[in-house]
MARNU-934291 format. One record per residue: residue in one letter; y, x, z of N, C-alpha, C in turn. Coordinates in steps of 0.1 Angstrom, whole numbers. Layout:
N
(pt a, (Y, X, Z), (Y, X, Z), (Y, X, Z));
...
END
This chain:
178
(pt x, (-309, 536, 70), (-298, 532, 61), (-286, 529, 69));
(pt x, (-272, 535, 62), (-262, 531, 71), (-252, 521, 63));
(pt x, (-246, 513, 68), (-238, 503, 67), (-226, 507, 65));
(pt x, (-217, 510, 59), (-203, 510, 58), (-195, 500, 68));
(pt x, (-185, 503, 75), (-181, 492, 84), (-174, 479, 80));
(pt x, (-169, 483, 68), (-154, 475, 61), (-169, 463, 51));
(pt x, (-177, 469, 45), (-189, 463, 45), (-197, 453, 53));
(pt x, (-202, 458, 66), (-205, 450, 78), (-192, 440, 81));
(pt x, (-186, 444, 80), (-171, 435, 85), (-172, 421, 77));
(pt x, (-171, 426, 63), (-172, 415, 53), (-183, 403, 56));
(pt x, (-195, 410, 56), (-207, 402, 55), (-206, 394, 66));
(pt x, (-197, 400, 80), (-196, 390, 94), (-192, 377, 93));
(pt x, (-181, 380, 86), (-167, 374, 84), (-169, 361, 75));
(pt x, (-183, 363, 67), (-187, 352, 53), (-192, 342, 63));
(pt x, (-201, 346, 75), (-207, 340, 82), (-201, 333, 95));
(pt x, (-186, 331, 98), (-180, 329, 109), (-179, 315, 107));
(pt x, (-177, 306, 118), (-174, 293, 116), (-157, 290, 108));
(pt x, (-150, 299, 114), (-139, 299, 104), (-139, 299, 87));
(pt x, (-147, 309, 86), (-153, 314, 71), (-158, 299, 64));
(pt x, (-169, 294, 76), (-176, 284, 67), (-166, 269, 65));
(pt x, (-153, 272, 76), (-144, 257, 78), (-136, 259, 63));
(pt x, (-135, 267, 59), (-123, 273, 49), (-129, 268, 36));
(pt x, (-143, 272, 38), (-148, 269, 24), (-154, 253, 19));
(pt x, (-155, 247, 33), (-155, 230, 37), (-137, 225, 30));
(pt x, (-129, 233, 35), (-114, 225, 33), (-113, 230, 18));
(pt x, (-117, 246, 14), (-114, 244, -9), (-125, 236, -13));
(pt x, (-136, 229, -11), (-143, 220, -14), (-136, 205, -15));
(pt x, (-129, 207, -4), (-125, 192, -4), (-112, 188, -14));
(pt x, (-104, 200, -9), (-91, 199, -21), (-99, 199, -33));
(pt x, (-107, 209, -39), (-112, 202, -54), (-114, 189, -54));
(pt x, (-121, 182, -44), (-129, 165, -45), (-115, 158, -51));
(pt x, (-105, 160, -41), (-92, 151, -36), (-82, 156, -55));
(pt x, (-87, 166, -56), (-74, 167, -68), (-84, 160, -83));
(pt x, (-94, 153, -78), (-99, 149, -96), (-91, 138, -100));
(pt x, (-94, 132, -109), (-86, 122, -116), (-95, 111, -118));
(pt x, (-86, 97, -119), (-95, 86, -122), (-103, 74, -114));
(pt x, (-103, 82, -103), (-112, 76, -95), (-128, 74, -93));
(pt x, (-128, 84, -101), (-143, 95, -105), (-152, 100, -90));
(pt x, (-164, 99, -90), (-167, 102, -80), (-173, 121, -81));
(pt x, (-167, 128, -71), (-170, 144, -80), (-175, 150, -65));
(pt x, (-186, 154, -68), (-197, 160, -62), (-196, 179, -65));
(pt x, (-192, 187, -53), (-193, 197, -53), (-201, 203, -45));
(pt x, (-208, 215, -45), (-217, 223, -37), (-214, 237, -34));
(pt x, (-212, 245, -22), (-210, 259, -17), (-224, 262, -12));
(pt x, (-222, 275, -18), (-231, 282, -12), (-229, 294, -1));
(pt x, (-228, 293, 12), (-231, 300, 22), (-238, 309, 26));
(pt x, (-237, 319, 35), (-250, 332, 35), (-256, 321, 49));
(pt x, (-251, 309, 58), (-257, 304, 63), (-261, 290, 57));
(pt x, (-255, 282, 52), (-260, 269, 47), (-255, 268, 37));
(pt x, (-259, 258, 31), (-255, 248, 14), (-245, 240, 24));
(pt x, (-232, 237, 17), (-222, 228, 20), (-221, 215, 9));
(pt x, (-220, 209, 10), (-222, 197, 0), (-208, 189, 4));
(pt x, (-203, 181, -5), (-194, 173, 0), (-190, 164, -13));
(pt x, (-190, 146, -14), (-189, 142, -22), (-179, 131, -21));
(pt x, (-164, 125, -28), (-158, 120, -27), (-152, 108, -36));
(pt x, (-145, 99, -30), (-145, 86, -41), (-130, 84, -38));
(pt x, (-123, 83, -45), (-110, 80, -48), (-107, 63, -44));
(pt x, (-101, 65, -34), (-98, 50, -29), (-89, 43, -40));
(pt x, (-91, 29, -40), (-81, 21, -54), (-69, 27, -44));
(pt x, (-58, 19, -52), (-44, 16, -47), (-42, 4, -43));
(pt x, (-49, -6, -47), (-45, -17, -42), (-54, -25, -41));
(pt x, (-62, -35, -32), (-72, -46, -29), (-64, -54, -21));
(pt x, (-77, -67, -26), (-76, -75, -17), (-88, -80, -11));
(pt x, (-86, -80, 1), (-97, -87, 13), (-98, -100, 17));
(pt x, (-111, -111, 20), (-113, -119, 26), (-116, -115, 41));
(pt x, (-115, -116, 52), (-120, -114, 63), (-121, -124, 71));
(pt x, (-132, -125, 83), (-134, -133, 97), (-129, -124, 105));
(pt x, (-126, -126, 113), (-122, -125, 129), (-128, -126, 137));
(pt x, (-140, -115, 145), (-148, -125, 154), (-142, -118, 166));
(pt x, (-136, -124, 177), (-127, -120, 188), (-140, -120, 200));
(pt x, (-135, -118, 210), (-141, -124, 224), (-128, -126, 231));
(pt x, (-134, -131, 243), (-122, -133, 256), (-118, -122, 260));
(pt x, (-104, -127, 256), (-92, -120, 258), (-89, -107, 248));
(pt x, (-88, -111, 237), (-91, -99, 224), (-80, -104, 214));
(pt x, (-81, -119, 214), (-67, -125, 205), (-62, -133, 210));
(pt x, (-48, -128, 212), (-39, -132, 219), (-32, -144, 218));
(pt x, (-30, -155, 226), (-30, -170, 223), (-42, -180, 212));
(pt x, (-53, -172, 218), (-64, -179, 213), (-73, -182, 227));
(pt x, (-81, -190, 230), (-89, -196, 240), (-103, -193, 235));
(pt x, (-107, -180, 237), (-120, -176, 234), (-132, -173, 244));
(pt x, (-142, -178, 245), (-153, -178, 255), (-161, -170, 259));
(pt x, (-165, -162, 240), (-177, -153, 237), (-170, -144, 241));
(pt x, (-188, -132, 250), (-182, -122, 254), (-182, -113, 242));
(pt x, (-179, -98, 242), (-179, -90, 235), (-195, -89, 225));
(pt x, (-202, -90, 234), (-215, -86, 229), (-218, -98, 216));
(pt x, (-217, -112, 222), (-219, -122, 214), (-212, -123, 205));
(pt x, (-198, -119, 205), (-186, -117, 193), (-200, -102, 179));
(pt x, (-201, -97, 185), (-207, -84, 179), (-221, -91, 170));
(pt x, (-225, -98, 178), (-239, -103, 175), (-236, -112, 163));
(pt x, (-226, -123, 167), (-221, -132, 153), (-214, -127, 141));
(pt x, (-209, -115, 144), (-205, -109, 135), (-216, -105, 127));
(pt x, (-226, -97, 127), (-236, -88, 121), (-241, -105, 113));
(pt x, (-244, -115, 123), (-255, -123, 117), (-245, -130, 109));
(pt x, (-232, -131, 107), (-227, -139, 91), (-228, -122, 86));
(pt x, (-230, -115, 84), (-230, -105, 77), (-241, -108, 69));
(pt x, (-252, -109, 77), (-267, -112, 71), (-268, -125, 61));
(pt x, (-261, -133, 67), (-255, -147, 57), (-253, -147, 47));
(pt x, (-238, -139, 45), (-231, -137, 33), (-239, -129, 25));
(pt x, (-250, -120, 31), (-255, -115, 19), (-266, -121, 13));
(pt x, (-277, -133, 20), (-281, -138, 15), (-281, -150, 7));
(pt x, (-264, -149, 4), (-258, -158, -4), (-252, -171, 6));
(pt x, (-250, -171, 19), (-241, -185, 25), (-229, -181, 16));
(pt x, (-219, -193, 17), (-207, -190, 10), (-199, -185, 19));
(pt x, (-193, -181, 15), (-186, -169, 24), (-174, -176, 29));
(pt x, (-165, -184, 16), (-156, -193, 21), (-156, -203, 31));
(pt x, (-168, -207, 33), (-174, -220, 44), (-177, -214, 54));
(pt x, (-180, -199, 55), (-182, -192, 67), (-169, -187, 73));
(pt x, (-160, -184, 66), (-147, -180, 74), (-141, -195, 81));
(pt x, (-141, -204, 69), (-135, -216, 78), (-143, -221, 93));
(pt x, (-152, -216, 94), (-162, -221, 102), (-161, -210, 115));
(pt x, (-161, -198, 111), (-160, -189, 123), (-146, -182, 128));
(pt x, (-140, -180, 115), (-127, -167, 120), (-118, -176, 130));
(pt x, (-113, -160, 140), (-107, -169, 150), (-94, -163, 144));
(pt x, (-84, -159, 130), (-75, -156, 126), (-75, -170, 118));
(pt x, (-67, -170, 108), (-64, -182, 101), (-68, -182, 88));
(pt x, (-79, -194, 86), (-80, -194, 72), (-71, -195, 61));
(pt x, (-74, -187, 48), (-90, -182, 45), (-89, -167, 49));
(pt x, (-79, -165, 55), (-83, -147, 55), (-83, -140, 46));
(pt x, (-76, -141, 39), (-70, -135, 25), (-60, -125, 27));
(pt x, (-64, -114, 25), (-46, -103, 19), (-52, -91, 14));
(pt x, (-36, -92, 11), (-40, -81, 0), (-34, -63, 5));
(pt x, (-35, -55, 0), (-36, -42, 8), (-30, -29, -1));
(pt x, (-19, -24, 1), (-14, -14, -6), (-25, -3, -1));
(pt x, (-31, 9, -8), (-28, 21, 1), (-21, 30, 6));
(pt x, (-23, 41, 17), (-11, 47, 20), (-6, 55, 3));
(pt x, (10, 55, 4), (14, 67, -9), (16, 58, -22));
(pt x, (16, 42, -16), (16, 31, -28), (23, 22, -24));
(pt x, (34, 16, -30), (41, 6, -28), (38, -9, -28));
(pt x, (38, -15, -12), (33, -26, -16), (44, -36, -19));
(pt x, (36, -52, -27), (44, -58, -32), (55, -67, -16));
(pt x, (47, -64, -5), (55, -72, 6), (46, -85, 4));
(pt x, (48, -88, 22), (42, -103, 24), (47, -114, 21));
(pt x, (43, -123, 20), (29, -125, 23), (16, -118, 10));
(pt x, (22, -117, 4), (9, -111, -9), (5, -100, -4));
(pt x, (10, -88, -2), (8, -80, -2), (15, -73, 14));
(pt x, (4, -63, 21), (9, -52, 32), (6, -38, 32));
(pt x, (16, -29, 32), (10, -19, 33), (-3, -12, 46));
(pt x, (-12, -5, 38), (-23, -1, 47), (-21, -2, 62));
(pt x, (-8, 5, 64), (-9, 9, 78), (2, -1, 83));
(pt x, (2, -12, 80), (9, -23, 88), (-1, -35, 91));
(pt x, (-16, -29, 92), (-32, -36, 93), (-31, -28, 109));
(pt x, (-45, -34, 116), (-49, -25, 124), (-58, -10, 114));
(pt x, (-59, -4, 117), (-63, 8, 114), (-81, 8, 108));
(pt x, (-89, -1, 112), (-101, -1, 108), (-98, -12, 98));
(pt x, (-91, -21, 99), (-93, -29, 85), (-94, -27, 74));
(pt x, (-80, -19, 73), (-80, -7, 56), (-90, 5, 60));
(pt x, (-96, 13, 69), (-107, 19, 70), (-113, 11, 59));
(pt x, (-123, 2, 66), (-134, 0, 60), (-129, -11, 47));
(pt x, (-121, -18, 40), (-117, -26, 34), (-117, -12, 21));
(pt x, (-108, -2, 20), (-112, 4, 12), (-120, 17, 6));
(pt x, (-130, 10, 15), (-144, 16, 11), (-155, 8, 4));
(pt x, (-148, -4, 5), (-159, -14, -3), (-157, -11, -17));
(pt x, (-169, -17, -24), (-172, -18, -37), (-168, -35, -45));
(pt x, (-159, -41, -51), (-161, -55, -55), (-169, -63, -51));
(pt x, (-170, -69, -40), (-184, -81, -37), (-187, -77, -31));
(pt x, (-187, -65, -22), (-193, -61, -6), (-187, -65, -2));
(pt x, (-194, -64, 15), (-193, -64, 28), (-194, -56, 37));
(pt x, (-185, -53, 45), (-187, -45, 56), (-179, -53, 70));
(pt x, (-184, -46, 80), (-174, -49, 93), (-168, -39, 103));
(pt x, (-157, -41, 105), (-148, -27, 111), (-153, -37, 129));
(pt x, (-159, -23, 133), (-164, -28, 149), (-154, -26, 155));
(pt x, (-155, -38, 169), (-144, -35, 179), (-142, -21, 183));
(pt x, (-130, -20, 185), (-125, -6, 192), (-113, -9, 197));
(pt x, (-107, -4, 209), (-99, -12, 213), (-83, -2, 209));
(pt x, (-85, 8, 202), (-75, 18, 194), (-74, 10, 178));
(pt x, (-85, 11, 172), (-84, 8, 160), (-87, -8, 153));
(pt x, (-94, -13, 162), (-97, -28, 160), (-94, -35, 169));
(pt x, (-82, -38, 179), (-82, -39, 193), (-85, -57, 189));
(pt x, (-86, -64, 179), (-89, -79, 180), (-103, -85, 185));
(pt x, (-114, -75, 180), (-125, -82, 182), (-133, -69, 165));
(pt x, (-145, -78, 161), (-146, -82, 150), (-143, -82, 139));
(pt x, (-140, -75, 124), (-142, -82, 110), (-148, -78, 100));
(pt x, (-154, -91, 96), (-167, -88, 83), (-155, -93, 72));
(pt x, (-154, -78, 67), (-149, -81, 53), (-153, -83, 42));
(pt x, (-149, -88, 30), (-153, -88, 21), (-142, -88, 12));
(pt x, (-145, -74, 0), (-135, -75, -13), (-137, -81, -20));
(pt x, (-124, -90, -23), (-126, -101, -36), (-116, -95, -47));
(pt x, (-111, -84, -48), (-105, -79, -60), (-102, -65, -61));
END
């Protein structure tokens, strides 16, 4: 049997990593263009793999409680002792706290090395915030805060880990309270 070239060519071409990035980026623009804040699940089919990709429409606006958990030398005019590792460790373990109901408020007063209660509120990018103190836009945060702050669900918790690009303070176990 012979193959046509312009044929062979085609069927290469379905299969190239380019091919398969192209069909990753019209998946995603579908996800990105739904409405509502809907969560919309699409699937490609590949001559090499199933591509899957599912997406959630960030609010426009929340607000967060957060702790601060620093180590020495991480926040700046603060006198902190714990090293990195122990900053890391107390962070996970009020994580485990707050979820088995400690109050969450008694725990920020008690640990954050930022200033209680750790409250703000968060435009997203492409949304006008109201200005501080109420309100900051996303990208006037360190860069993991609004990461993970709007990815929560009402009443979660998460924590953006040290990084010294994106979290350069230490530590924060967030939690959305609106």
């Amino acid at each position: 049997m012979t193959v046509q070239p312009e044929v062979a060519h085609r069927s290469a071409v379905a299969r190239t990593p380019t091919a398969i990035a192209c069909a990753i980026l019209v998946l995603l623009a579908a996800g990105c263009a739904s409405k509502g804040g809907s969560k919309t699940e699409t699937t490609a089919q590949t001559s090499e793999a199933t591509v899957s990709t599912t997406t959630d429409k960030e609010p426009d606006h929340i607000r967060v409680q957060h702790i601060l958990i620093g180590f020495k030398g991480s926040v700046p005019g603060k006198t902190i002792t714990r090293s990195e590792a122990e900053a890391k460790t107390l962070a996970y373990s009020l994580v485990d706290s707050a979820k088995a109901g400690a109050n969450y408020d008694e725990l920020v007063a008690r640990h954050t090395d930022d200033s209680a209660p750790g409250i703000y509120g968060l435009a997203n990018r492409g949304v006008t915030a109201a200005g501080p103190p109420s309100e900051y836009g996303r990208d006037q945060m360190v860069p993991a805060f609004g990461n993970v702050g709007f990815k929560l669900k009402l009443g979660e918790i998460g924590v953006a880990d040290y990084d010294a690009r994106t979290s350069p303070y230490g530590f924060h176990v967030i939690k959305r309270v609106e």
